[in-house]
Structures are given as C-alpha cells and as structure tokens.
DRENDOTOR-641319 format. One record per atom (N, C-alpha, C): residue in one letter; atom name; x, y, z. Coordinates in steps of 0.05 Angstrom, whole numbers, plus 5000, padded with zeros to 4 digits. Example, Ala and Ser with C-alpha at 12.3 -4.5 7.8 and 13.67 -1.06 7.14 Angstrom:
<A, N, <5264, 4886, 5156>>
<A, CA, <5246, 4910, 5156>>
<A, C, <5264, 4934, 5156>>
<S, N, <5257, 4955, 5142>>
<S, CA, <5273, 4979, 5143>>
<S, C, <5258, 5001, 5157>>
***
This chain:
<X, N, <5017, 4976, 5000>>
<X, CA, <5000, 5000, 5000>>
<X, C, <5018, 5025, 5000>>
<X, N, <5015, 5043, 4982>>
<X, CA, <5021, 5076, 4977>>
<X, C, <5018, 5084, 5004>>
<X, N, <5036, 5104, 5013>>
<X, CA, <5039, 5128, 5035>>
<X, C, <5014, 5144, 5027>>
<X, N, <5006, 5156, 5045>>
<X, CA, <4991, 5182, 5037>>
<X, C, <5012, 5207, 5029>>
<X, N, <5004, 5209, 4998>>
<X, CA, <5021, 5232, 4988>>
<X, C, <5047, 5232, 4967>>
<X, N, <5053, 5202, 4973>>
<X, CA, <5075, 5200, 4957>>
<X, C, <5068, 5197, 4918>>
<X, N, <5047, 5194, 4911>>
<X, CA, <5052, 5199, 4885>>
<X, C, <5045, 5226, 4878>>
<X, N, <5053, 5243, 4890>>
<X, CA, <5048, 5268, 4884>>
<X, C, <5066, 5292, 4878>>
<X, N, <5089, 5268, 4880>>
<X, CA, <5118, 5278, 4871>>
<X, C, <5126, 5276, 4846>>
<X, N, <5104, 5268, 4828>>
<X, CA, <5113, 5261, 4802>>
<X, C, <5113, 5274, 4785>>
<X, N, <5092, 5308, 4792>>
<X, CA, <5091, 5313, 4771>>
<X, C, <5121, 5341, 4761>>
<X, N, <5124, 5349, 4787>>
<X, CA, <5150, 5373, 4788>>
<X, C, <5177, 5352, 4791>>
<X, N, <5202, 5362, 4787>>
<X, CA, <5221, 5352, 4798>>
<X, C, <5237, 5375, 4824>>
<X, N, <5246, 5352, 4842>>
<X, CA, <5247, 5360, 4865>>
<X, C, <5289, 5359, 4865>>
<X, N, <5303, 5379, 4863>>
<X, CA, <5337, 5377, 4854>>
<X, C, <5340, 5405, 4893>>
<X, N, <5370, 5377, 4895>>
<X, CA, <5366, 5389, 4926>>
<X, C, <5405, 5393, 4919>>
<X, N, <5402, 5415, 4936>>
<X, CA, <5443, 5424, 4942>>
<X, C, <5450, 5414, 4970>>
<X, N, <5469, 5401, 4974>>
<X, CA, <5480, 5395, 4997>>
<X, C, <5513, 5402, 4997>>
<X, N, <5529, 5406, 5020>>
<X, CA, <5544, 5408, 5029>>
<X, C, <5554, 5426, 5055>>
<X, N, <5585, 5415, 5052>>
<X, CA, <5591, 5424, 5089>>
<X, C, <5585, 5454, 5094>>
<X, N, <5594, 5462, 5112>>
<X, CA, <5594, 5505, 5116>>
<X, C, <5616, 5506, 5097>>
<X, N, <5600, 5534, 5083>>
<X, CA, <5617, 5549, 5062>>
<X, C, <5626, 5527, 5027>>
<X, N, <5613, 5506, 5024>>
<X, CA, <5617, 5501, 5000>>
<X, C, <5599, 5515, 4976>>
<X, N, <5587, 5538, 4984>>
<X, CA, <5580, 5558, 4961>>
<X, C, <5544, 5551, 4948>>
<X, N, <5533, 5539, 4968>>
<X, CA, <5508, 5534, 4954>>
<X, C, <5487, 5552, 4960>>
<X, N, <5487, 5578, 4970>>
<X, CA, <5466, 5596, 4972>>
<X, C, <5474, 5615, 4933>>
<X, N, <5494, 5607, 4935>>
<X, CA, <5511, 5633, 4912>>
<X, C, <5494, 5607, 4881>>
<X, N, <5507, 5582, 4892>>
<X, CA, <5501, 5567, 4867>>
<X, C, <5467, 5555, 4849>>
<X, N, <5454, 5556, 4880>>
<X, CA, <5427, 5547, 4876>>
<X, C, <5419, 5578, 4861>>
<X, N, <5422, 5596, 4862>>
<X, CA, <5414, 5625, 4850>>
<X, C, <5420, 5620, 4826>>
<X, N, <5451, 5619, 4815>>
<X, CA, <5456, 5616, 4792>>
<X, C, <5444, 5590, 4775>>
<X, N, <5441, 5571, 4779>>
<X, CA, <5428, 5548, 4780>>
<X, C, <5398, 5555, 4768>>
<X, N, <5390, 5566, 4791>>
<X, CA, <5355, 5574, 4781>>
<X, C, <5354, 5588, 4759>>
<X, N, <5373, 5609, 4748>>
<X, CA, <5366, 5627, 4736>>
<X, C, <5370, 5612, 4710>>
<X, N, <5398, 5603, 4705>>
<X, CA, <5411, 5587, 4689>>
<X, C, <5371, 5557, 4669>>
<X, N, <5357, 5548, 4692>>
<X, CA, <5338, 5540, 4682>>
<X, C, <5314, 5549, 4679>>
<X, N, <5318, 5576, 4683>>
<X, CA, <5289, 5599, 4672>>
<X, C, <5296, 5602, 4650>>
<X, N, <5324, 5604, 4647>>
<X, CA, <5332, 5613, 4625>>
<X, C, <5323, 5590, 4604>>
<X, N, <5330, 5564, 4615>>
<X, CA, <5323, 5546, 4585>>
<X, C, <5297, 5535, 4587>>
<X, N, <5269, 5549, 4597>>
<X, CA, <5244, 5550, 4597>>
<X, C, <5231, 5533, 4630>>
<X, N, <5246, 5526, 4639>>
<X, CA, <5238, 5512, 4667>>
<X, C, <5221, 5530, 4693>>
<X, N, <5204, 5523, 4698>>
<X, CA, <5186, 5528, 4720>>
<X, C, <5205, 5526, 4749>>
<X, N, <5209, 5545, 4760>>
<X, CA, <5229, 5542, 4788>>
<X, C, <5220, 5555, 4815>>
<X, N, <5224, 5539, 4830>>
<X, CA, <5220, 5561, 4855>>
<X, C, <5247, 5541, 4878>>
<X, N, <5245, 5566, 4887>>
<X, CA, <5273, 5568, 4902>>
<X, C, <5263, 5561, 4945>>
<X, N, <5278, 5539, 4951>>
<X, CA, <5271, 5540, 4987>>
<X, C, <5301, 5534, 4994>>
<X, N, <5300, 5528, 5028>>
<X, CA, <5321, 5521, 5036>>
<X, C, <5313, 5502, 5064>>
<X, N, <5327, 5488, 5072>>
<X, CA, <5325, 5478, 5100>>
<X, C, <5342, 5483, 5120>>
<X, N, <5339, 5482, 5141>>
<X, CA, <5310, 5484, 5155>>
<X, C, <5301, 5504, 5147>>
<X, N, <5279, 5509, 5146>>
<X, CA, <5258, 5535, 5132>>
<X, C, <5243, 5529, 5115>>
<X, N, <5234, 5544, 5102>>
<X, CA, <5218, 5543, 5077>>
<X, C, <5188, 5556, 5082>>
<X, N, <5173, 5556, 5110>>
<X, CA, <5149, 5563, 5116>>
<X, C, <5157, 5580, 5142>>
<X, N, <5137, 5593, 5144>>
<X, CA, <5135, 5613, 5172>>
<X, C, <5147, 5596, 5195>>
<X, N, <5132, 5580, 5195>>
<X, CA, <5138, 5563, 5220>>
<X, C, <5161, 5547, 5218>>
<X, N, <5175, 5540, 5196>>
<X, CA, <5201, 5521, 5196>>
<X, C, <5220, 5543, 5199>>
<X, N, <5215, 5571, 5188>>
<X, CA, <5248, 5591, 5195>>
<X, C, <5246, 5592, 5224>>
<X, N, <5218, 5593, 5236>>
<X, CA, <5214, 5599, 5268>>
<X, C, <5238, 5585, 5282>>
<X, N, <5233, 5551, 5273>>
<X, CA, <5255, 5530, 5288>>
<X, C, <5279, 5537, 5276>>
<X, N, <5281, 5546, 5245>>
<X, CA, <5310, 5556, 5235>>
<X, C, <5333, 5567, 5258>>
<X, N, <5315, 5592, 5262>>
<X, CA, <5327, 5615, 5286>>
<X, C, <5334, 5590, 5304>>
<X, N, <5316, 5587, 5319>>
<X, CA, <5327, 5570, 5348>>
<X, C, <5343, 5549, 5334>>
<X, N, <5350, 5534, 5319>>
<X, CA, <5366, 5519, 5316>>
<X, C, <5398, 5532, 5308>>
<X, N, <5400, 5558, 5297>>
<X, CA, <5424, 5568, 5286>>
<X, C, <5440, 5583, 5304>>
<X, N, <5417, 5598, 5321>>
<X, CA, <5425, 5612, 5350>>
<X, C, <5446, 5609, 5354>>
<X, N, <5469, 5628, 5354>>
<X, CA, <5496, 5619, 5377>>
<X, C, <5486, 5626, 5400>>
<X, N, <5465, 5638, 5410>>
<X, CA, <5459, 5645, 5437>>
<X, C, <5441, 5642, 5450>>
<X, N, <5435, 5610, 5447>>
<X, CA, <5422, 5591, 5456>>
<X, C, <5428, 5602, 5486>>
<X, N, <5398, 5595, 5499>>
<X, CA, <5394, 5597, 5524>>
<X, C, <5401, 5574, 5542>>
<X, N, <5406, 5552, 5534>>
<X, CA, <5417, 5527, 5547>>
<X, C, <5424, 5503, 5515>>
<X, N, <5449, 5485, 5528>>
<X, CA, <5447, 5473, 5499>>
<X, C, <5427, 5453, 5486>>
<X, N, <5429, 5452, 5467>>
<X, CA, <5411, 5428, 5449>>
<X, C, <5415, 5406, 5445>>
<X, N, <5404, 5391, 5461>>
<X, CA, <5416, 5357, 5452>>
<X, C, <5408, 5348, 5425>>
<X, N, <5424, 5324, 5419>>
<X, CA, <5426, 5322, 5392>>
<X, C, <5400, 5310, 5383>>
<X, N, <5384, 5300, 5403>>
<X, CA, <5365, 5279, 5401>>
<X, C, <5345, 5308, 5390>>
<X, N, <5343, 5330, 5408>>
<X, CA, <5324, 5349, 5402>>
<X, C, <5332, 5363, 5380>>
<X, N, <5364, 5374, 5371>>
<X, CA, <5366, 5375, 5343>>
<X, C, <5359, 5364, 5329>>
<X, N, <5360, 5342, 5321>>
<X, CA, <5350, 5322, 5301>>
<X, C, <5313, 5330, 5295>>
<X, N, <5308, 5324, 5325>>
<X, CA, <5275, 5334, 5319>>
<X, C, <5266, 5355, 5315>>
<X, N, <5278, 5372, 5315>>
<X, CA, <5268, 5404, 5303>>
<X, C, <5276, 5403, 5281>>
<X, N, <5305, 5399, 5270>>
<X, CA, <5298, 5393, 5243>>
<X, C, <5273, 5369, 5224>>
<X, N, <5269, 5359, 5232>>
<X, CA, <5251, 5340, 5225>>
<X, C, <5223, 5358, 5230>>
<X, N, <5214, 5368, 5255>>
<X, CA, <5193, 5388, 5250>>
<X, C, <5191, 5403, 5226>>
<X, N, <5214, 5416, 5224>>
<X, CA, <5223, 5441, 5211>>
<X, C, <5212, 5424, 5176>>
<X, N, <5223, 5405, 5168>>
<X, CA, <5211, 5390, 5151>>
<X, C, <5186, 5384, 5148>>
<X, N, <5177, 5374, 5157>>
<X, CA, <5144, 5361, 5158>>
<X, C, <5134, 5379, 5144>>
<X, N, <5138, 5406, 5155>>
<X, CA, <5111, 5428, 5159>>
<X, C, <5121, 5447, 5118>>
<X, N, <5154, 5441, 5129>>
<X, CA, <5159, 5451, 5094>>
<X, C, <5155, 5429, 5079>>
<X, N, <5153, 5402, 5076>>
<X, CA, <5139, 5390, 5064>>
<X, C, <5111, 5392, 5051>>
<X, N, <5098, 5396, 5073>>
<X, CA, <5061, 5387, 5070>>
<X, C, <5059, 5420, 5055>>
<X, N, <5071, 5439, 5070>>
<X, CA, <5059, 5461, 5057>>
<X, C, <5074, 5487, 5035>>
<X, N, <5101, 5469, 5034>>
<X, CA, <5114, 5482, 5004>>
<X, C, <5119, 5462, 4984>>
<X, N, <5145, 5442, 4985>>
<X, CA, <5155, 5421, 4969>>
<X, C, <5127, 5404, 4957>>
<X, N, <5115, 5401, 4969>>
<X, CA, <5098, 5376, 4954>>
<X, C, <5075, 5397, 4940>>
<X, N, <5069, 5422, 4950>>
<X, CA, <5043, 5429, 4922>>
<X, C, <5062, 5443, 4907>>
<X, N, <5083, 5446, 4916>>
<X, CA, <5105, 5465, 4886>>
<X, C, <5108, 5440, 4861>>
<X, N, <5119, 5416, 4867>>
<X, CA, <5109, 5390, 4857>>
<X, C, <5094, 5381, 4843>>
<X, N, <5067, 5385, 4857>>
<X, CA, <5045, 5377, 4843>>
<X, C, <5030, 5399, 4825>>
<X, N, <5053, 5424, 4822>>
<X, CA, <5037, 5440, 4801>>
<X, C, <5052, 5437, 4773>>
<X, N, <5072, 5424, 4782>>
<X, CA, <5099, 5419, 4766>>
<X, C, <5124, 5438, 4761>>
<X, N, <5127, 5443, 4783>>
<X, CA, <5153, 5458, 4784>>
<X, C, <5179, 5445, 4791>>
<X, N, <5198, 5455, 4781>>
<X, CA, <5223, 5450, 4794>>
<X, C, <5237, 5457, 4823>>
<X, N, <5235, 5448, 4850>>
<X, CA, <5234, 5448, 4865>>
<X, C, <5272, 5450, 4872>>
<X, N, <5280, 5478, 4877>>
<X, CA, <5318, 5471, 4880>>
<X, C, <5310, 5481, 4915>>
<X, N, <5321, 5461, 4927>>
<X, CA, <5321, 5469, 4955>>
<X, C, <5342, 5462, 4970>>
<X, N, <5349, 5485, 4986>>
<X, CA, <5380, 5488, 4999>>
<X, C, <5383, 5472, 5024>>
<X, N, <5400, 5441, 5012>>
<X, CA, <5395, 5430, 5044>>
<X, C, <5356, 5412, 5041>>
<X, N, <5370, 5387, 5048>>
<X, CA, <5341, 5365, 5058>>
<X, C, <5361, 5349, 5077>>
<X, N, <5347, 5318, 5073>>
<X, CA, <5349, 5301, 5091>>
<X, C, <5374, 5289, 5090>>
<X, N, <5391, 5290, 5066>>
<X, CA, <5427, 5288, 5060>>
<X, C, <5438, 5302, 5094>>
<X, N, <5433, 5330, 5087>>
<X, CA, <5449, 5338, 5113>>
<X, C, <5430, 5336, 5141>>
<X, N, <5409, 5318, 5149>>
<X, CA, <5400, 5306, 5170>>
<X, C, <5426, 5287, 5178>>
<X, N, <5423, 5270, 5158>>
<X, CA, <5440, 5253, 5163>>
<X, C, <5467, 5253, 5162>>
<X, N, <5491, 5271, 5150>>
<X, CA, <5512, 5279, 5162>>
<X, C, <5506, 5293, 5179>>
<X, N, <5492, 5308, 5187>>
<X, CA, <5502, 5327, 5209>>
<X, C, <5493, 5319, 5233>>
<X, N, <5465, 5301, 5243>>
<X, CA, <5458, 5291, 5266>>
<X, C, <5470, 5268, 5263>>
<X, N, <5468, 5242, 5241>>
<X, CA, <5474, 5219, 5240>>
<X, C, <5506, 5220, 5249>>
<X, N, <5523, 5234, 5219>>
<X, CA, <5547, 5223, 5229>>
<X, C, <5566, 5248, 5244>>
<X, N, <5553, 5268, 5245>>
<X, CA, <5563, 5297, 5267>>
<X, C, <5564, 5290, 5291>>
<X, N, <5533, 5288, 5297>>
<X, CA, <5525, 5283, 5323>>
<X, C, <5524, 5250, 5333>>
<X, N, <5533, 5241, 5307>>
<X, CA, <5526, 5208, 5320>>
<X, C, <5510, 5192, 5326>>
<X, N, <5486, 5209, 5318>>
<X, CA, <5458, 5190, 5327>>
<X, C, <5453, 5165, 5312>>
<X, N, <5445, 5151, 5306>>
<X, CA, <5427, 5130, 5298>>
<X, C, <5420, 5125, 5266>>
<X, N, <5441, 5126, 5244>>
<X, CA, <5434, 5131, 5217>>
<X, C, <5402, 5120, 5216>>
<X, N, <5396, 5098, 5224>>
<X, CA, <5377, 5082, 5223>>
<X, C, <5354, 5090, 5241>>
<X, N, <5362, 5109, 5251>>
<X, CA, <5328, 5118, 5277>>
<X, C, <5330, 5147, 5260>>
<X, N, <5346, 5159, 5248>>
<X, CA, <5340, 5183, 5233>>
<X, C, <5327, 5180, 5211>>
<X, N, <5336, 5158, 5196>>
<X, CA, <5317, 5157, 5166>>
<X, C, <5296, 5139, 5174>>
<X, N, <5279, 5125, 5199>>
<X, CA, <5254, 5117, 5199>>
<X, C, <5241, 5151, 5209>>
<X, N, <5247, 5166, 5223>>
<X, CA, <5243, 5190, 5225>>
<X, C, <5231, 5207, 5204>>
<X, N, <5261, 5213, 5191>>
<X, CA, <5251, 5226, 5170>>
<X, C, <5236, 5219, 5146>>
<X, N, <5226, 5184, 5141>>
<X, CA, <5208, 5179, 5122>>
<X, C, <5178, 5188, 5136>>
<X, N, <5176, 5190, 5163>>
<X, CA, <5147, 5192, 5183>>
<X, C, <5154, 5234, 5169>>
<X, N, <5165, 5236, 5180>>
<X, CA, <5166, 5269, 5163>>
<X, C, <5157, 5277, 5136>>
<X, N, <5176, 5269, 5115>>
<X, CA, <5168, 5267, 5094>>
<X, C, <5143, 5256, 5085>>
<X, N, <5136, 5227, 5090>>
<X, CA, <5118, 5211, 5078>>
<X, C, <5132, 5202, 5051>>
<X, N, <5162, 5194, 5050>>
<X, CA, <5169, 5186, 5041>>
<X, C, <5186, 5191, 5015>>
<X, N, <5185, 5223, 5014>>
<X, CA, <5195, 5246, 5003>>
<X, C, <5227, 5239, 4992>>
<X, N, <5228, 5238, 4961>>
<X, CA, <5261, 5241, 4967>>
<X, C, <5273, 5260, 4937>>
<X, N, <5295, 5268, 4942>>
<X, CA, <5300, 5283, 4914>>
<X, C, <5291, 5274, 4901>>
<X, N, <5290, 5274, 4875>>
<X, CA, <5307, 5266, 4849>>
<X, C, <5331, 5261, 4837>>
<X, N, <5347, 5282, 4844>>
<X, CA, <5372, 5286, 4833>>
<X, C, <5391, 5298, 4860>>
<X, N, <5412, 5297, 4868>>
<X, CA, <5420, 5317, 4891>>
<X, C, <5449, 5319, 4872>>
<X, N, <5464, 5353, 4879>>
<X, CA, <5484, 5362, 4879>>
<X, C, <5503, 5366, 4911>>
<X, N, <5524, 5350, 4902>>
<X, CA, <5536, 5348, 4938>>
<X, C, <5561, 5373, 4923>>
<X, N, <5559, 5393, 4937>>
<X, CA, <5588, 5414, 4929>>
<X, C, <5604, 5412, 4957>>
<X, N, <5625, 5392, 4953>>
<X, CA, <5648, 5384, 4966>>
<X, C, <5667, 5411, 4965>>
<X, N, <5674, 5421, 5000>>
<X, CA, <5700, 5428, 4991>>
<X, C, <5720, 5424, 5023>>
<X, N, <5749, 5425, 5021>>
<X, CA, <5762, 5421, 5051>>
<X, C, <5748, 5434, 5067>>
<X, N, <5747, 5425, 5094>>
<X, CA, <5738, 5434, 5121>>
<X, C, <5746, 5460, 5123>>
<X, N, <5770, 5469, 5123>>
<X, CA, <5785, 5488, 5127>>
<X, C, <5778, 5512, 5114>>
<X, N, <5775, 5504, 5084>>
<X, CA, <5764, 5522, 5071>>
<X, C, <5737, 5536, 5071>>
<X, N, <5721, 5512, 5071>>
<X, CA, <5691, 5528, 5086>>
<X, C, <5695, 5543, 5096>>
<X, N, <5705, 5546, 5131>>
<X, CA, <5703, 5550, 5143>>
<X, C, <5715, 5576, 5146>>
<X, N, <5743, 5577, 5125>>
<X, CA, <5751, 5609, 5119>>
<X, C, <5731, 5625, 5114>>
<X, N, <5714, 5605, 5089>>
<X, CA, <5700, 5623, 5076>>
<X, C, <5676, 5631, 5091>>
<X, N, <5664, 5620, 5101>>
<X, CA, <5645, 5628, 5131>>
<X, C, <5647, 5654, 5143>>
<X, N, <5679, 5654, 5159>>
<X, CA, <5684, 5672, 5167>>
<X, C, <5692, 5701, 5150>>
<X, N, <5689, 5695, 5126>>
<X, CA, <5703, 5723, 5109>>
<X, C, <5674, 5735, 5097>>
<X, N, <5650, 5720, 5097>>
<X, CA, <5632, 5727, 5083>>
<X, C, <5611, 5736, 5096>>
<X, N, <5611, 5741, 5125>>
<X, CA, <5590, 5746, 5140>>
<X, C, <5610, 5758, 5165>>
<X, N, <5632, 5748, 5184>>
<X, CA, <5649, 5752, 5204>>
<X, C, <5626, 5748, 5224>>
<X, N, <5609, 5728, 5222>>
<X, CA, <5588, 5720, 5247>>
<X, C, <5581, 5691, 5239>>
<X, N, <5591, 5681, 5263>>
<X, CA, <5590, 5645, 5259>>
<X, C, <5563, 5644, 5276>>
<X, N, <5545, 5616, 5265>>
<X, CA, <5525, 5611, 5268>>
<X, C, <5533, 5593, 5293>>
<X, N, <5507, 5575, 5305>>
<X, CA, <5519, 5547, 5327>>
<X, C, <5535, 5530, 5320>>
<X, N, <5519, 5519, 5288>>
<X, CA, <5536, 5504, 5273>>
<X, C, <5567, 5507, 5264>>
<X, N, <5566, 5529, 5253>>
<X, CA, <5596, 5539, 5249>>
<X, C, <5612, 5530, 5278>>
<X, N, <5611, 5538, 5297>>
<X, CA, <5624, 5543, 5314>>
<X, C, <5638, 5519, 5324>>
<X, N, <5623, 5493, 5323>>
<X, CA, <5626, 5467, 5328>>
<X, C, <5651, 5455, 5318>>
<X, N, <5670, 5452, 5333>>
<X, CA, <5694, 5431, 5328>>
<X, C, <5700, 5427, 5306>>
<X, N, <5736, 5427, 5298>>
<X, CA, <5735, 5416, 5265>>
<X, C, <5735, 5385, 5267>>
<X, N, <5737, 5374, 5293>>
<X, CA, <5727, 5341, 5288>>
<X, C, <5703, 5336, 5283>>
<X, N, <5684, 5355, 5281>>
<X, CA, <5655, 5349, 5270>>
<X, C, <5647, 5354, 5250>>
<X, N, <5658, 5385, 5239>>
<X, CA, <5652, 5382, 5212>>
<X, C, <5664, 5362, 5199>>
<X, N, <5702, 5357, 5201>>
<X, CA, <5707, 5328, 5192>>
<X, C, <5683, 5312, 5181>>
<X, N, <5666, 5298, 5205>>
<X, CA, <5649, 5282, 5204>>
<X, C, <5636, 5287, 5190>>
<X, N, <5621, 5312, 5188>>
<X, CA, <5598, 5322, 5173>>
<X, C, <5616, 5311, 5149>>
<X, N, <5631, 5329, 5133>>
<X, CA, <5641, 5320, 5100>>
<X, C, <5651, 5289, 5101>>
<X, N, <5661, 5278, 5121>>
<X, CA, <5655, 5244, 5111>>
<X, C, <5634, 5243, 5108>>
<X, N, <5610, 5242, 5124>>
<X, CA, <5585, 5237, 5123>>
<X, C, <5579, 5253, 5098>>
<X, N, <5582, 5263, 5086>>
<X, CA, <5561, 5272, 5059>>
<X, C, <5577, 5258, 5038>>
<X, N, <5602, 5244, 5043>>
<X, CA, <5616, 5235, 5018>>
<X, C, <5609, 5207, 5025>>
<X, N, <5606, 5189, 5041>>
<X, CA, <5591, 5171, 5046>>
<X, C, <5565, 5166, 5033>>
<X, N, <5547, 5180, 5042>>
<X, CA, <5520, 5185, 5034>>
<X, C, <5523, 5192, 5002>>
<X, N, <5547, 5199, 4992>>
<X, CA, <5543, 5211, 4963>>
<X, C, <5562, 5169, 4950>>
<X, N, <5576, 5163, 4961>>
<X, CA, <5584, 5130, 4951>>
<X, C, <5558, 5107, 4952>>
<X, N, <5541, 5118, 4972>>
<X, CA, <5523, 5088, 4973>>
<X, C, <5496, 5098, 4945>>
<X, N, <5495, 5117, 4952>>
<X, CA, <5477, 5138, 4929>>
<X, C, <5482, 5147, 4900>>
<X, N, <5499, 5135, 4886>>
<X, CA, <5525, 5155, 4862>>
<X, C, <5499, 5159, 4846>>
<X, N, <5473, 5146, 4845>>
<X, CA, <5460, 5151, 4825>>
<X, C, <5442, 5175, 4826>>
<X, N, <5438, 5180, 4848>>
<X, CA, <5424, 5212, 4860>>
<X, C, <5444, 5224, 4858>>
<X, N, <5466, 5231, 4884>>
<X, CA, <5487, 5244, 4882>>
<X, C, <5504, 5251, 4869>>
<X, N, <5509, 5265, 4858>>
<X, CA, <5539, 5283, 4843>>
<X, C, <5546, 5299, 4858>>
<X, N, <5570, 5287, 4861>>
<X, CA, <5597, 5308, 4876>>
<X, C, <5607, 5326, 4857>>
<X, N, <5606, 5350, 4863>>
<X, CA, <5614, 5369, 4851>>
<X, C, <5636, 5383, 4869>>
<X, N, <5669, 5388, 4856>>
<X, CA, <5688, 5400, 4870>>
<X, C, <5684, 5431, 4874>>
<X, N, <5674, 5434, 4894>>
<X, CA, <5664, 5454, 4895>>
<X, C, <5693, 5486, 4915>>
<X, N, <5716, 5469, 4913>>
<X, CA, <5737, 5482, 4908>>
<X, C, <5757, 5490, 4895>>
<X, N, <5738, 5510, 4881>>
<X, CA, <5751, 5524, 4852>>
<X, C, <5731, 5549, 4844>>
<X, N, <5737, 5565, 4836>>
<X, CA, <5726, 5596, 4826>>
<X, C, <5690, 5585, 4824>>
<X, N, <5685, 5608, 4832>>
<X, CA, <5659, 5607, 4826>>
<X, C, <5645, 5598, 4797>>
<X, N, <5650, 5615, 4784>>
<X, CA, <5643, 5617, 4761>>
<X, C, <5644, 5581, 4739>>
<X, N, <5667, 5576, 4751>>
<X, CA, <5674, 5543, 4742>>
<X, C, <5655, 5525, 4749>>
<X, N, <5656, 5526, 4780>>
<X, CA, <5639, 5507, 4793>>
<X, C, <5603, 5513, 4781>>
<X, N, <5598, 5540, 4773>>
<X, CA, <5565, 5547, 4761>>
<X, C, <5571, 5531, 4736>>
<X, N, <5587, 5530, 4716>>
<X, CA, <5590, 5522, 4687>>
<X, C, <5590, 5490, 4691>>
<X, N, <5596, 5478, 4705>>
<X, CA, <5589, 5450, 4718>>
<X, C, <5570, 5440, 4717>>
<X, N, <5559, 5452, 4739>>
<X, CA, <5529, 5451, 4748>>
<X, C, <5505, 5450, 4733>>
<X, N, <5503, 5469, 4716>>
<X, CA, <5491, 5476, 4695>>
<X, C, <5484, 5463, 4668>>
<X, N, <5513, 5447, 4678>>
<X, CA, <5516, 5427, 4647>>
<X, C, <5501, 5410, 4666>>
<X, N, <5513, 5388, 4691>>
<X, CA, <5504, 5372, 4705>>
<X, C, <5471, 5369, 4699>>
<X, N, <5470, 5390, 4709>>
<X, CA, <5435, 5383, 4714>>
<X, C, <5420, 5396, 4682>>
<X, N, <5424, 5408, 4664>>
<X, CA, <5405, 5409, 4642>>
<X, C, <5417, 5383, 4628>>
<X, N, <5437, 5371, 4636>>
<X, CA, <5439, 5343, 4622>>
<X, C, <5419, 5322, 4629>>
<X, N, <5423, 5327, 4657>>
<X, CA, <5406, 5297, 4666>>
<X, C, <5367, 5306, 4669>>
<X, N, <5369, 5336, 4668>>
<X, CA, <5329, 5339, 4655>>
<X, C, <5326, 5337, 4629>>
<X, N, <5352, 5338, 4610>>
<X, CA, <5342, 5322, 4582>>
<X, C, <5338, 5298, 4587>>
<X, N, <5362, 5280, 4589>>
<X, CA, <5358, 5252, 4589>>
<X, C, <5328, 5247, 4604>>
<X, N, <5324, 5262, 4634>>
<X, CA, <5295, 5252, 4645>>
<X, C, <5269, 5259, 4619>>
<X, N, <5275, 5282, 4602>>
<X, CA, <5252, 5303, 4585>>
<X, C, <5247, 5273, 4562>>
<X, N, <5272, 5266, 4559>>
<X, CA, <5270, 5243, 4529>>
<X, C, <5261, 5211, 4540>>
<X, N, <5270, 5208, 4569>>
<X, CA, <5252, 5183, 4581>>
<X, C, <5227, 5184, 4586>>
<X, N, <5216, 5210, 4585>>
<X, CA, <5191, 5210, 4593>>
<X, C, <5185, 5213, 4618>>
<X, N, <5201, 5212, 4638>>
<X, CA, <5201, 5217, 4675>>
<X, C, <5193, 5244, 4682>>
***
C-alpha cells in the first residue's frame, strides 16, 4: 500500500544542494535557478530548515549561537525534522504537484551527516524519522558541492564575520559532517553528484549547469 502523498511527487522535479559550511550553495542554487528559467523551466527556490513561517521559526532556534541552554542532539535532530514536515506538506509537495522544479538548499542528506554522522545519532532511527516526516519524500537528483573543512570555514568567516551554532562546532565534526556527505554521496552515486566545489565560482556554476540540464534532458527524452 502507497503512503499518503507519495505519488504526488511526480509531477514537478524535486533537485536538492547539499554540502559542508561554506561550499557555496546559497551563491550556486541562485545561479542554478536562473541558468533553468533561462532554458524555459518552472522554478522556485527554498532552503532547509525553513521554507514556511513556521520552519524559519525553528530555523532561528536551531542556528542561534545564543542559545539559552544547549541542544541535545536527540532534540536537534527533531526540530529539524519538525522544521521538515511542515515545509513538506505546505511548500515542496504542492510546488510539485503543480509541476515545478523544486531547487532546495539542504534536505534530509544533511540530516543525516550532520545529526547521524556529526552528532552520531542512529543513521537508522534518523531515516525511519525522516520517512514519518516526509511521507516518504526524496529528491530526484541531489548536487553534493564538496570542499576542505578548512576552507569552508575560511570562507564562513570572510563572508559574513558572524558564525552561526553550527559553524562554531569543532573541526572534528565538521570532519564528520564532509565524511558523512561523501559517504551518503558513495552508497547513492546515482542521486548524488559530487561536485568539486573548490575552485572559482564561476567554474563550479559552468558545471552545474551542464550537470543538471543534462540529466532533465535525458529525464525530458525518458519521459520521467
């Protein structure tokens, strides 16, 4: 038996950006969108956590460096997962079902590096989670923009000079985090493309661009 909801992903395609702090995907999903208005594509643009009133609500409290007491990982995990549900049911799936192209910054990829293998929780108690979230929700296609720890994290600090909670966290965790998304991008190669996302801007957009208007022909000529 069907989930409630899941064929209702069929009619938009749903293309998600992932990677660590500072591999350039607020700059790239822009260029990205524009790049497929340009070759007649229907787009709308989200990010996670967020996307609705109520998911930036948990955004804030989750990014806070000035959290009022800390956040266990168990309750991280579940606010992001809140933070989902609610951008699920009431952006991603009717952007979808009107048939749009759905580019959204950050899904359930970085659940799982960043609580699974960051925080260490439970790969396996996060993705029965996040399918009860979703209803079973998953890209189509994901772009992972890889770049050194180190580097992010320059670039973090040069582009804002205000680190978020996340930022602030140990370089043994981000570590983790970019194993964990390069992990998640080996068991996955057929969703995932790693994109070196350490090198000039402008390179890494000319990539991308090819990447993905390649693989919505091939989907345009299969008929998907």
């Amino acid at each position: 038996m069907k989930r409630p909801g899941t064929s209702r992903q069929a009619r938009g395609v749903f293309l998600t950006l992932e990677g660590p702090e500072g591999s350039g995907k607020s700059t790239q999903i822009a260029f990205l969108g524009a790049a497929l208005r340009k070759a007649g594509y229907p787009v709308v643009y989200t990010r996670e956590p967020g996307g609705t009133k109520l998911a930036e609500i948990i955004r804030g409290t989750l990014l806070s460096a000035s959290s009022a007491e800390p956040i266990a990982p168990e309750t991280e995990a579940f606010l992001v997962l809140a933070a989902r549900s609610q951008h699920v049911t009431h952006f991603i799936r009717p952007a979808l079902a009107r048939g749009s192209i759905v580019l959204c910054d950050r899904f359930a990829d970085s659940t799982f590096a960043y609580q699974g293998f960051g925080r260490r929780l439970s790969l396996s108690w996060l993705q029965t989670a996040n399918h009860a979230a979703t209803r079973g929700l998953l890209p189509h296609f994901t772009l992972l923009l890889d770049v050194p720890v180190s580097v992010g994290l320059a670039r973090r600090r040069q582009a804002s000079g205000k680190l978020n909670r996340l930022d602030r966290e140990s370089r043994q965790f981000h570590m983790r985090v970019r194993e964990g998304f390069l992990t998640l991008a080996s068991r996955t190669p057929r969703r995932i493309k790693v994109i070196n996302a350490n090198r000039p801007a402008h390179v890494v957009r000319a990539e991308i661009e090819a990447v993905v208007l390649g693989w919505l022909g091939k989907r345009r000529r299969k008929g998907g």
